[in-house]
C-alpha positions as CSV (number, residue, x, y, z in Angstrom):
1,X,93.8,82.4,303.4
2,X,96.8,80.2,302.6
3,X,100.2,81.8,301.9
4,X,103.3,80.7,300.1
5,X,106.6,81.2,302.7
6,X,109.9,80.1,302.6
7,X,108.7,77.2,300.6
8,X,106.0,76.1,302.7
9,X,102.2,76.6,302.5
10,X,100.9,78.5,306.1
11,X,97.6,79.3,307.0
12,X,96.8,83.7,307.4
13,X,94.0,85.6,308.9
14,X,92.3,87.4,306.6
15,X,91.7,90.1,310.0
16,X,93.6,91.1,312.8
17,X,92.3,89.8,315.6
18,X,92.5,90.9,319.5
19,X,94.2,88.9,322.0
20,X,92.6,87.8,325.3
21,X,93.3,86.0,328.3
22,X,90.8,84.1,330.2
23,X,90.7,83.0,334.0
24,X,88.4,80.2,334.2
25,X,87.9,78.6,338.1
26,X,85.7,75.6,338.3
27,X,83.0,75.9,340.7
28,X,83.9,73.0,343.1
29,X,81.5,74.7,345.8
30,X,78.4,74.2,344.2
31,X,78.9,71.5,342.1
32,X,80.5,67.6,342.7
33,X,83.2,65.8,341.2
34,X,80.9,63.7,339.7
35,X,78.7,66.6,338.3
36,X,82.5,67.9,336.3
37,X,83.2,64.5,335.4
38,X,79.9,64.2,333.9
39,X,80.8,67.1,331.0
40,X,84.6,66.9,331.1
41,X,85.2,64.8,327.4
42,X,82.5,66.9,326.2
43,X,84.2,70.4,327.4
44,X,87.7,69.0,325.7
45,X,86.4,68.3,322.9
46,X,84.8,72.0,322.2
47,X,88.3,73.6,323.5
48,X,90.2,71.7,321.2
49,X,87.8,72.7,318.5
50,X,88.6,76.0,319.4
51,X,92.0,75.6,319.5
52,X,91.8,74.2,315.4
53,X,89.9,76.9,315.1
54,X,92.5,79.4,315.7
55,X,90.3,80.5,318.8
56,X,92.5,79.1,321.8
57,X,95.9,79.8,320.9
58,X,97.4,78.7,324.2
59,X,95.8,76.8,327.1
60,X,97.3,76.1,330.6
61,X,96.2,74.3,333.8
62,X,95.8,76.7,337.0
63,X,98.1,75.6,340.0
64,X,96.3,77.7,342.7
65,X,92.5,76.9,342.1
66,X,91.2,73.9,339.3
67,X,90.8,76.0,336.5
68,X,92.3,76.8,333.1
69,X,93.6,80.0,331.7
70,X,94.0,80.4,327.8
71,X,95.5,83.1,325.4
72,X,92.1,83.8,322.8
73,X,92.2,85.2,319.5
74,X,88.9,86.9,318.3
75,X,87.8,90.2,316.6
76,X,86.5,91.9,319.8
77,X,85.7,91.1,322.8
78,X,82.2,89.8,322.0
79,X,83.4,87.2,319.6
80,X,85.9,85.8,322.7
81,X,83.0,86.2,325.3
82,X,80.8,83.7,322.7
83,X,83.9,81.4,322.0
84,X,83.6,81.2,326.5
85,X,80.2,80.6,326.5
86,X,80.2,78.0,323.7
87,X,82.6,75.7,326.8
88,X,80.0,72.9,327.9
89,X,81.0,73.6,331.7
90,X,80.2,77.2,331.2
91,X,76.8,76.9,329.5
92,X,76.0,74.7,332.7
93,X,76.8,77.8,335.2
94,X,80.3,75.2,336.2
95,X,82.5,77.8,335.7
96,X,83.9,81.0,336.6
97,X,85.5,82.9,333.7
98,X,87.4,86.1,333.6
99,X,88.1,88.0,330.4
100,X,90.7,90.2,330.1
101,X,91.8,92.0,326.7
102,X,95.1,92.3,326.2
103,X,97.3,94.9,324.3
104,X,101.1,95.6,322.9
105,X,103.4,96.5,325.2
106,X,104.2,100.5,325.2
107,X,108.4,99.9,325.2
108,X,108.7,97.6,323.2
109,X,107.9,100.5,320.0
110,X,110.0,104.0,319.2
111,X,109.6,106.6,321.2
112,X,108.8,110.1,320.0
């Protein structure tokens, strides 16, 4: 749904959506450089689907292992879990992926 604010046309989902954050680790033990390089265009392309998508809201690169982590929007934890599996690398076994729902933080709201 499109709203009207401060003069500017924004895009609004119609549902509130769960946050998640996802650990992915690429499987450099079992499979070659060669092997990732063989799906890599192929796995960016899908995540930057997801991220027009409104799916991936934030995406980083790991430091400690080759991986990725990324801040998910979905409607539950099933609809995040199928944006994961949907990765190229993933559906070929290339990854693993960690999903972790997230929640509001208690102090931040009233007491009492």
């Amino acid at each position: 749904m499109w709203v009207k604010s401060a003069g500017r046309l924004r895009a609004v989902r119609e549902s509130v959506a769960m946050q998640f954050i996802s650990l992915s680790r690429r499987r450099v033990d079992a499979f070659s450089p060669e092997q990732f390089a063989e799906h890599i265009d192929a796995e960016r392309e899908r995540v930057r689907e997801l991220y027009r998508d409104g799916v991936v809201r934030q995406l980083w690169v790991r430091q400690d292992v080759p991986g990725a982590i990324m801040l998910i929007e979905a409607e539950n934890a099933s609809s995040a879990q199928s944006a994961l599996d949907s990765l190229p690398l993933a559906q070929r076994g290339m990854l693993d992926v960690q999903l972790i729902p997230l929640g509001p933080y208690p102090a931040f709201f009233p007491l009492g």
